[in-house]
C-alpha positions in Angstrom: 141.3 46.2 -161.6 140.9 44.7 -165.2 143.8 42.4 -164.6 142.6 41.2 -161.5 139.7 39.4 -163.5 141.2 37.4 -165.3 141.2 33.7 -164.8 145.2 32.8 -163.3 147.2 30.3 -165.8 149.9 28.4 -165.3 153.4 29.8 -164.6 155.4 29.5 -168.2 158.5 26.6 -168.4 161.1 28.3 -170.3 163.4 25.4 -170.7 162.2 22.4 -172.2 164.7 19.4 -171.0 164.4 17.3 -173.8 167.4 16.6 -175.6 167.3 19.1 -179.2 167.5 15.8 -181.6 164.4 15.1 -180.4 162.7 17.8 -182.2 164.8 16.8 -185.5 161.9 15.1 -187.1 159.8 17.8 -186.9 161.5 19.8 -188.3 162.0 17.7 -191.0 158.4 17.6 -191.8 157.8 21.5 -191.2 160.8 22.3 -193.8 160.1 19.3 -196.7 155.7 18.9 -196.2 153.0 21.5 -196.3 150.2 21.0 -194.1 148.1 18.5 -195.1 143.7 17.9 -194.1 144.3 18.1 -190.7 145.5 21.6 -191.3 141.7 22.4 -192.9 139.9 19.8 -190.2 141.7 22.2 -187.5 140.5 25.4 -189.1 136.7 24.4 -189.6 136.7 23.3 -185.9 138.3 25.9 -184.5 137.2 28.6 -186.6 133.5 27.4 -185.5 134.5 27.9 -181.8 135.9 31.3 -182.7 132.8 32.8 -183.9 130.4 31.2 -182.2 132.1 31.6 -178.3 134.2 34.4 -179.0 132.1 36.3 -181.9 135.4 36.5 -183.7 136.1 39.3 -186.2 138.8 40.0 -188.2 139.6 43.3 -189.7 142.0 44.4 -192.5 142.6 40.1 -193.8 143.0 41.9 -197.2 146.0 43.4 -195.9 147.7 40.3 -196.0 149.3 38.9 -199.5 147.6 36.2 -201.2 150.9 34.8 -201.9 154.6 35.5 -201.5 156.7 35.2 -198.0 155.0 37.1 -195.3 155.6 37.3 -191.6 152.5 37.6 -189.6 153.4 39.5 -186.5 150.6 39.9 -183.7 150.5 40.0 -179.8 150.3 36.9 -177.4 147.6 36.9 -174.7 146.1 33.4 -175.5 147.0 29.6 -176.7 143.8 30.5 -179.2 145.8 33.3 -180.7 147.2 31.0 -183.3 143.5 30.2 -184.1 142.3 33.7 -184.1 144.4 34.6 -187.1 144.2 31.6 -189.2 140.2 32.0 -189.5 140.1 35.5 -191.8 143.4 34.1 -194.2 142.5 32.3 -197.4 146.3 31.1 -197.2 147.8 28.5 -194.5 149.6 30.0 -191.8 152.6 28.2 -190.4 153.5 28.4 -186.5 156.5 28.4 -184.3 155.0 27.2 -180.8 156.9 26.3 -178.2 158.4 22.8 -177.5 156.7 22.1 -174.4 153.8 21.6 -176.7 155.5 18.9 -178.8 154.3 15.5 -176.9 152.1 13.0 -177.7 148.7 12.6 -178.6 148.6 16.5 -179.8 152.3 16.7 -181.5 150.6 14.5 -184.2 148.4 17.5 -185.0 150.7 20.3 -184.7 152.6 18.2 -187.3 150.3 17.6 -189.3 149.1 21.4 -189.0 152.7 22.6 -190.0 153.2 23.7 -186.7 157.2 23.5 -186.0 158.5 24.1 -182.4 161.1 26.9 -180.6 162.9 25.8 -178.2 162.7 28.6 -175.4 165.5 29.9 -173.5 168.0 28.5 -175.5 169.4 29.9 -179.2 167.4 27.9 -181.4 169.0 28.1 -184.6 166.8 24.7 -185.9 163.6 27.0 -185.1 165.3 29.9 -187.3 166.2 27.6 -190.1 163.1 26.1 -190.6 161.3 29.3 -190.4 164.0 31.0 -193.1 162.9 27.6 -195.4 159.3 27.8 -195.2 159.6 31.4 -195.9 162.1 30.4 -198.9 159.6 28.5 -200.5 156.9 31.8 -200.1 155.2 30.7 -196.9 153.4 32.8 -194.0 155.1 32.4 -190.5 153.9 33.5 -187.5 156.0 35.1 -184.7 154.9 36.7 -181.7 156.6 39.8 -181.2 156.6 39.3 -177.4 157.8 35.7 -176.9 155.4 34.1 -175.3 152.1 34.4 -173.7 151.8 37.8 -171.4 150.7 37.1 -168.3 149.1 40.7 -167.4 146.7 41.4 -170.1 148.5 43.8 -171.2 151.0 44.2 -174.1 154.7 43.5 -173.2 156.9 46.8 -173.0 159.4 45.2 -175.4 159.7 43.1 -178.2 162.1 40.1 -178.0 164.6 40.4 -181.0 163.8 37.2 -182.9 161.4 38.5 -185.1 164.0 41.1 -186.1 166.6 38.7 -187.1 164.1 37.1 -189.4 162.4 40.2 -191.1 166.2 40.9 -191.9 167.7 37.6 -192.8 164.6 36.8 -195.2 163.4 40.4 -196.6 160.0 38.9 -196.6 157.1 41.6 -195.8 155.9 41.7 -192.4 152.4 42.1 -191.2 151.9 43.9 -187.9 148.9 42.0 -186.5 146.8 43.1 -182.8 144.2 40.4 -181.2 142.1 42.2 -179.0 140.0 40.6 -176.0 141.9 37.5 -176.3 143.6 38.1 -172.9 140.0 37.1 -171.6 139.7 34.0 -173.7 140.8 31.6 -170.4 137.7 32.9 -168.6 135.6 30.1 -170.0 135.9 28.7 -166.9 134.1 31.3 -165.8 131.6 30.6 -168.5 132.6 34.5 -169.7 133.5 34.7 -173.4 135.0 37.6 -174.7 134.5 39.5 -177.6 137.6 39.0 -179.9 138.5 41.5 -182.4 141.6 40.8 -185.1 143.4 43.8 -187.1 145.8 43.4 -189.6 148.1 46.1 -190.0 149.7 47.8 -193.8 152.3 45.3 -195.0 156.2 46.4 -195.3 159.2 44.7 -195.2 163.1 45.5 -194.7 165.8 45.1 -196.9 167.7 41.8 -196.8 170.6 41.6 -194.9 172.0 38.1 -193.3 175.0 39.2 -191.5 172.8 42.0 -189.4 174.0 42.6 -185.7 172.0 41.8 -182.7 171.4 45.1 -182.2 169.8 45.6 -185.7 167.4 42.8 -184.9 166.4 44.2 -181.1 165.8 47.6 -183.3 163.9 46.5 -185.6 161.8 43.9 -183.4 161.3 47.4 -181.4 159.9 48.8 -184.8 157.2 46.5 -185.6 156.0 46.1 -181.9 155.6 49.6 -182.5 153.3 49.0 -185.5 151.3 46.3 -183.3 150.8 48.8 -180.3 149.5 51.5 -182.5 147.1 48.8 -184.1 146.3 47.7 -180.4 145.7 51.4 -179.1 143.6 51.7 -182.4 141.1 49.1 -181.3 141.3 50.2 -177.8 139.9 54.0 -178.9 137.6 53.4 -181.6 136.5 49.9 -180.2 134.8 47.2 -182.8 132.2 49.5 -184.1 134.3 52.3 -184.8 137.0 50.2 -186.5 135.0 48.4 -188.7 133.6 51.5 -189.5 136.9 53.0 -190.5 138.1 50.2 -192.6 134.9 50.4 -194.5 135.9 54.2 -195.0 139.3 52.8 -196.7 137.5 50.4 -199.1 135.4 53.3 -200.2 138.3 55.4 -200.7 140.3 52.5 -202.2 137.3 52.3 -204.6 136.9 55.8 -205.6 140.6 56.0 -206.2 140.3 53.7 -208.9 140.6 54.7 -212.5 137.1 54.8 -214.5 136.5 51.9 -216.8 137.3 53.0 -220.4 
């Protein structure tokens, strides 16, 4: 019955016919220039929107390293998805979005954002290589787990094998991330705006290892959507309340752990 609210979106175009050079110079730009002020102008805007229409929270942002090459890995229900997580990171979060997105006026801001694109439905080894260099340098990429956008509300039943082949080519730590609610942010039409809730998963990563198999990276991409359903199913049982409640019980552990001051 829940999935029968929700507002209908556009059916998804997998194949993007524009020739692959035509994506070369942003690539360029994604792998040789951090994101500049439209990156911050982006953020304020946005992050405004989040909390004020979708009384945004964010959960566990601690979780994620202040600095090294980390792998944000969350669910895909909305376009504002991207936004969600960016609001509760001190760092900048880089983005693979798809292709289709890339065309003027807005490619200006993805590139300016440090947004890079994926081609879909094709092996897009520029996507991977870009994403293996940002990393390189000790960036934060996000890659959704599932692909694209689900179209049901609910989370996929398995994990594409991209995000696989990266956690294992780079070594970089992964964060399992779930965005909760969001599947309802496209009701605004409907003038109904969810309640969104963001939890970020413990950190862990996986051994380098470049010539891994296919199979490795399907296992492994299985793994970590794993992670993100538990995180989901978390949210789902003890709902806002209850998991702010029990992250506030980890701090005060995490305090009392501490050694005494000498």
């Amino acid at each position: 019955m829940a999935d029968q609210e929700l507002v209908k979106i556009k059916e998804q175009v997998y194949v993007d016919p524009r020739p692959a050079e035509y994506f070369t110079r942003f690539h360029e730009r994604a792998r040789t220039r951090e994101p500049d002020w439209v990156y911050e102008a982006t953020r304020v805007l946005t992050s405004w929107i989040s909390w004020l229409a979708y009384r945004l929270r964010t959960i566990g942002a601690d979780r994620v390293p202040a600095s090294g090459p980390v792998i944000l890995a969350p669910n895909h229900f909305s376009f504002m998805d991207h936004f969600f997580l960016g609001v509760g990171l001190r760092r900048r979060v880089r983005f693979m979005a798809k292709s289709q997105l890339f065309a003027p006026p807005v490619q200006w801001v993805y590139t300016h954002g440090g947004v890079f694109p994926v081609r879909r439905g094709k092996r897009d080894e520029e996507a991977f290589i870009t994403a293996r260099t940002i990393l390189g340098r000790g960036g934060c990429v996000v890659m959704y787990c599932e692909g694209g956008r689900s179209r049901t509300g609910q989370l996929s039943e398995r994990a594409k094998p991209g995000i696989g082949r990266l956690a294992l080519e780079t070594g970089a730590v992964v964060v399992p991330v779930a965005i909760h609610g969001s599947a309802r942010v496209r009701n605004w039409k409907k003038l109904e705006f969810p309640k969104v809730t963001v939890l970020y998963g413990e950190p862990f990563r996986y051994e380098a290892k470049p010539d891994s198999t296919r199979e490795e990276h399907q296992a492994v991409a299985d793994e970590i959507f794993g992670e993100i359903n538990e995180l989901y199913a978390r949210l789902d049982s003890l709902g806002r309340k209850g998991a702010i409640a029990a992250e506030r019980a980890r701090h005060r552990v995490a305090r009392s752990d501490r050694p005494a001051a000498v």
